[in-house]
Biotite code that builds the C-alpha atoms (Angstrom):
import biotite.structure as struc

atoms = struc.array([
    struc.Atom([-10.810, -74.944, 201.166], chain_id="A", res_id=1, res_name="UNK", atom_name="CA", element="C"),
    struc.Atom([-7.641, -73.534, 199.886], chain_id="A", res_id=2, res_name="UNK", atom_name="CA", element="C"),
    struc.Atom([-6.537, -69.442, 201.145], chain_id="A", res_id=3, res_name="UNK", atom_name="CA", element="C"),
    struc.Atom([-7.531, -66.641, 198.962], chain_id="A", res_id=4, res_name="UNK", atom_name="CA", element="C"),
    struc.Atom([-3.789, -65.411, 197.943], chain_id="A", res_id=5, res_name="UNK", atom_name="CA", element="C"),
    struc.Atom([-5.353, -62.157, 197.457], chain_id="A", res_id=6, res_name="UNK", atom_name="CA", element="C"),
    struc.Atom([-6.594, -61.746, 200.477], chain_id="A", res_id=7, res_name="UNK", atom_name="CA", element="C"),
    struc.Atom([-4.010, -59.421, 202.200], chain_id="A", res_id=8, res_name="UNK", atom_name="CA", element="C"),
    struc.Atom([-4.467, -56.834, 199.132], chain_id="A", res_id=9, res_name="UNK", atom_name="CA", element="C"),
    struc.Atom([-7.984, -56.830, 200.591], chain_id="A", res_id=10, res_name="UNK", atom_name="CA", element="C"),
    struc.Atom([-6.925, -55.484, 203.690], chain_id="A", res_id=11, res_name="UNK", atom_name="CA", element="C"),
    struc.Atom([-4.738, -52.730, 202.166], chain_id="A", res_id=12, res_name="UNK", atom_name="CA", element="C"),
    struc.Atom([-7.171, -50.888, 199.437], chain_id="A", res_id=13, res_name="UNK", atom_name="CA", element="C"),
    struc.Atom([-5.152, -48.024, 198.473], chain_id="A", res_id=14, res_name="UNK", atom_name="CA", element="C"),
    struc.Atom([-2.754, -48.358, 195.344], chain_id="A", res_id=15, res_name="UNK", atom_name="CA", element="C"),
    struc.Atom([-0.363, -45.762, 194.663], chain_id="A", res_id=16, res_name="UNK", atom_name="CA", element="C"),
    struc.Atom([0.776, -44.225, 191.337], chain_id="A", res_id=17, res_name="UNK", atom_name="CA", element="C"),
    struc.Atom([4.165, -45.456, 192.588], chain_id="A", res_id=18, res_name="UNK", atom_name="CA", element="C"),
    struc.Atom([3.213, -48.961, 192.801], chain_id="A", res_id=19, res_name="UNK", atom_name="CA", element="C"),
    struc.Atom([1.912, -48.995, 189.914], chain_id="A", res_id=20, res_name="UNK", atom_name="CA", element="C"),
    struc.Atom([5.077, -48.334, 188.466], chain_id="A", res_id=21, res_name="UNK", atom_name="CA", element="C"),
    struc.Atom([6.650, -51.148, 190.710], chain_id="A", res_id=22, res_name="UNK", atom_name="CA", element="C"),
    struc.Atom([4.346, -53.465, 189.289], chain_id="A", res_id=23, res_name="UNK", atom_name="CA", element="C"),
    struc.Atom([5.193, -52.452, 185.850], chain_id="A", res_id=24, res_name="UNK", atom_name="CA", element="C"),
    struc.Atom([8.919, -52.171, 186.475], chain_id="A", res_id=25, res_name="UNK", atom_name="CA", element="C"),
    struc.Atom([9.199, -55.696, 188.217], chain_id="A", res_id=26, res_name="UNK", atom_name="CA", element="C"),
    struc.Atom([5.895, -57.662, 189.165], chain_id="A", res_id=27, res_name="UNK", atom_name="CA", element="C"),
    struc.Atom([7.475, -59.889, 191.359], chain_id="A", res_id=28, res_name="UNK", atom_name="CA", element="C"),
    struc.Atom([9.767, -57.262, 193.072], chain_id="A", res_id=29, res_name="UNK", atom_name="CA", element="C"),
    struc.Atom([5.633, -55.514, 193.846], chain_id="A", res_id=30, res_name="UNK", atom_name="CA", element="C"),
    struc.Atom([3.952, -59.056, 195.153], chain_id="A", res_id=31, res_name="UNK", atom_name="CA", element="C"),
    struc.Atom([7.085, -59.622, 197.399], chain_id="A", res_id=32, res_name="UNK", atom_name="CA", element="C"),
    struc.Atom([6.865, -56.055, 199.059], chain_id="A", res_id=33, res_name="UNK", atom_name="CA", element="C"),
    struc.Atom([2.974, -55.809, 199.395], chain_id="A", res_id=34, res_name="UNK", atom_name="CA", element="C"),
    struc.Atom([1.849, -59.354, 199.758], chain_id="A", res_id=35, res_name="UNK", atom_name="CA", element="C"),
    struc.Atom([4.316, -60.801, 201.157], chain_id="A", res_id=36, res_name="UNK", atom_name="CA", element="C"),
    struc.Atom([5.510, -57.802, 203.429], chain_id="A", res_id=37, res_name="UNK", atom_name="CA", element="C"),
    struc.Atom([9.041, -58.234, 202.119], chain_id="A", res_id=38, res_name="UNK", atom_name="CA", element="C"),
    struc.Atom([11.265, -55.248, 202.967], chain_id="A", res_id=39, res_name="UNK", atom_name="CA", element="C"),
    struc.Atom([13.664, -53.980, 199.979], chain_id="A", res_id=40, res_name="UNK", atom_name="CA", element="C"),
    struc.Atom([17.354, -54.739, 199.856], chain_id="A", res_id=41, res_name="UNK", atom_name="CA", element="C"),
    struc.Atom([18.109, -51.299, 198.016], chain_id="A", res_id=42, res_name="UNK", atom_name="CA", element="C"),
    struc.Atom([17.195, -48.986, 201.177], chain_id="A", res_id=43, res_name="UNK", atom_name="CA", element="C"),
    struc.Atom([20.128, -46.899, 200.101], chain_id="A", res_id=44, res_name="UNK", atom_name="CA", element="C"),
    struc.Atom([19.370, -46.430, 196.752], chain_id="A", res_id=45, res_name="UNK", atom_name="CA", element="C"),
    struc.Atom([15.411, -45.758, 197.143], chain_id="A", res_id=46, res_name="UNK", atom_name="CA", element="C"),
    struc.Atom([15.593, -42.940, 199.796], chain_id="A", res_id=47, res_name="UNK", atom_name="CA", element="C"),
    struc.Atom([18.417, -41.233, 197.303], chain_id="A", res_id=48, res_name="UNK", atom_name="CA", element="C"),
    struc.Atom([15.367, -41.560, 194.629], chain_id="A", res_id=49, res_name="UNK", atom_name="CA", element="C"),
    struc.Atom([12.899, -39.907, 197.505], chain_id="A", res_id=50, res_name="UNK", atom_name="CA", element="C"),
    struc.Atom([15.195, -37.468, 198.204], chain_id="A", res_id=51, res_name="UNK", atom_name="CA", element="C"),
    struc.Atom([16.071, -36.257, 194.217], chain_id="A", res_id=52, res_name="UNK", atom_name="CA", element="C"),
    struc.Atom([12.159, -36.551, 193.518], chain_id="A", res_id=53, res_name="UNK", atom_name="CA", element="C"),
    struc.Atom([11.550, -34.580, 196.022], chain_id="A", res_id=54, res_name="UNK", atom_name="CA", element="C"),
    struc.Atom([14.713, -31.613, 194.982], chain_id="A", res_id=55, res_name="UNK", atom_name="CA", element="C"),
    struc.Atom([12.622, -32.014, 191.776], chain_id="A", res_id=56, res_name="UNK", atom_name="CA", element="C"),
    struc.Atom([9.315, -31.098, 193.385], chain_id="A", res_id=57, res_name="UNK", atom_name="CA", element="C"),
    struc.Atom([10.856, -28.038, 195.038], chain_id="A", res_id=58, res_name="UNK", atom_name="CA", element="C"),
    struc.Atom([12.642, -26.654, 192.037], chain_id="A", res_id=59, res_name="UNK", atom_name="CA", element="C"),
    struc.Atom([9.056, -27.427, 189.921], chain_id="A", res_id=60, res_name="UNK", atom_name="CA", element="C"),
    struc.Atom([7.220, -25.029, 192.573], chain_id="A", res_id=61, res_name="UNK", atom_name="CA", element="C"),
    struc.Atom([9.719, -22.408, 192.368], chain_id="A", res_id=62, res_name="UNK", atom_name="CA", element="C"),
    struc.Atom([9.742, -22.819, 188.488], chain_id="A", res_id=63, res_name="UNK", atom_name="CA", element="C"),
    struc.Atom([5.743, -22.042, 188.490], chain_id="A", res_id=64, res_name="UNK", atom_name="CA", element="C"),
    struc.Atom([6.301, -19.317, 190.883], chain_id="A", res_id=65, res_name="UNK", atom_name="CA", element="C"),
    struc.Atom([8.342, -17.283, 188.994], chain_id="A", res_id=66, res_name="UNK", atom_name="CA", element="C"),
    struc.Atom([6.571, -17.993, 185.491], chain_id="A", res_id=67, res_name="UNK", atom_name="CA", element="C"),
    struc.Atom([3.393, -17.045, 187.802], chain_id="A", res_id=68, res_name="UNK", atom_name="CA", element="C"),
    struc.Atom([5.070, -13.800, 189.065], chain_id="A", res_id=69, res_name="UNK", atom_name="CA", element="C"),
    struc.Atom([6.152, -12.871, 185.314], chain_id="A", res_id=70, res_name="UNK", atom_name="CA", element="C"),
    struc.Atom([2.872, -13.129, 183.969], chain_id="A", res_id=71, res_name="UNK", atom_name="CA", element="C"),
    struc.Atom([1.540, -10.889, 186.727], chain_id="A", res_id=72, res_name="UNK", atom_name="CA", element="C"),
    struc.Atom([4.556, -8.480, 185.853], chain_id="A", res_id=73, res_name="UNK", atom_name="CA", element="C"),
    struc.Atom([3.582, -8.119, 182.418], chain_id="A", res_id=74, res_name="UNK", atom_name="CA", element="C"),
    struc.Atom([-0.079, -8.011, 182.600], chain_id="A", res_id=75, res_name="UNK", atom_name="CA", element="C"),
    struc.Atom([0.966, -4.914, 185.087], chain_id="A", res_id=76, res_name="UNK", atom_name="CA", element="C"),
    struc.Atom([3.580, -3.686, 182.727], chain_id="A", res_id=77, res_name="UNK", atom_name="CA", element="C"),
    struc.Atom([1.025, -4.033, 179.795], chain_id="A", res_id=78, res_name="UNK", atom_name="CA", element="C"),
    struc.Atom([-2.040, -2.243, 181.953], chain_id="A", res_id=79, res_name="UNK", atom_name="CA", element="C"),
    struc.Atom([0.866, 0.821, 182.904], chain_id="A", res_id=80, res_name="UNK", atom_name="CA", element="C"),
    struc.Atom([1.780, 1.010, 179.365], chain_id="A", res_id=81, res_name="UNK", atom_name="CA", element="C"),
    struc.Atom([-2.225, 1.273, 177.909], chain_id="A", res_id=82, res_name="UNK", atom_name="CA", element="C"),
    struc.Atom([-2.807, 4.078, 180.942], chain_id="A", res_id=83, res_name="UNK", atom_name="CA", element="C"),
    struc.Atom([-0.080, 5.723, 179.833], chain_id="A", res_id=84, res_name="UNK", atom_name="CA", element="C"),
    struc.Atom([-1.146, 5.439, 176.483], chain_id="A", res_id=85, res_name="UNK", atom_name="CA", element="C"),
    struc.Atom([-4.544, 6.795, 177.118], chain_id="A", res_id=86, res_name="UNK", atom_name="CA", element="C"),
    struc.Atom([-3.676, 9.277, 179.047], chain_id="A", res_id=87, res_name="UNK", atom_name="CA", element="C"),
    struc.Atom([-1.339, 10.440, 176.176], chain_id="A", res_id=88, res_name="UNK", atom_name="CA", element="C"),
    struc.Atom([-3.752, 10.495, 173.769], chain_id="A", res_id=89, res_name="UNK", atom_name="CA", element="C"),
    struc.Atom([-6.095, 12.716, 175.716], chain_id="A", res_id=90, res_name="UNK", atom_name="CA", element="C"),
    struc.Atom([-3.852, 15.726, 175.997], chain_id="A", res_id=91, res_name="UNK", atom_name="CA", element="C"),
    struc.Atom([-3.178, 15.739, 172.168], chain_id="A", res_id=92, res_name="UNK", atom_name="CA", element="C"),
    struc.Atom([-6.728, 15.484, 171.756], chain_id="A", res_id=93, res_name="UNK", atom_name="CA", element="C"),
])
């Protein structure tokens, strides 16, 4: 009875959103690397991609930082400016 050729994807259940994209990029380039535990020729070139995707990451946090901290800044600029407001309004009245 012949090998299952899928058997070593049995073994290793987890499949990442970046293999998926392997596997779409280059199928055979994916089966080499995870079945047949073939190591990349592009070393180089793949940690430069880690290291800009993850530059990208960090400036994506900071970006949602700030936008957080100016929405807190003018809900408490817009709560000031209603007290102040209200508090006008009841010495003329």
């Amino acid at each position: 009875m012949p090998s299952d050729p899928a058997a070593p994807l049995a073994r290793q259940q987890r499949l990442t959103a970046s293999e998926v994209g392997r596997y779409t990029y280059c199928a055979r380039a994916w089966w080499l690397q995870r079945v047949k535990g073939e190591a990349p020729r592009n070393r180089a070139a793949l940690e430069r991609g880690t290291r800009r995707h993850q530059a990208h990451a960090d400036l994506t946090r900071q970006a949602n930082r700030a936008v957080w901290w100016v929405r807190y800044l003018a809900l408490a600029a817009l709560i000031l400016a209603a007290c102040l407001a209200l508090s006008w309004i009841a010495r003329m009245g």
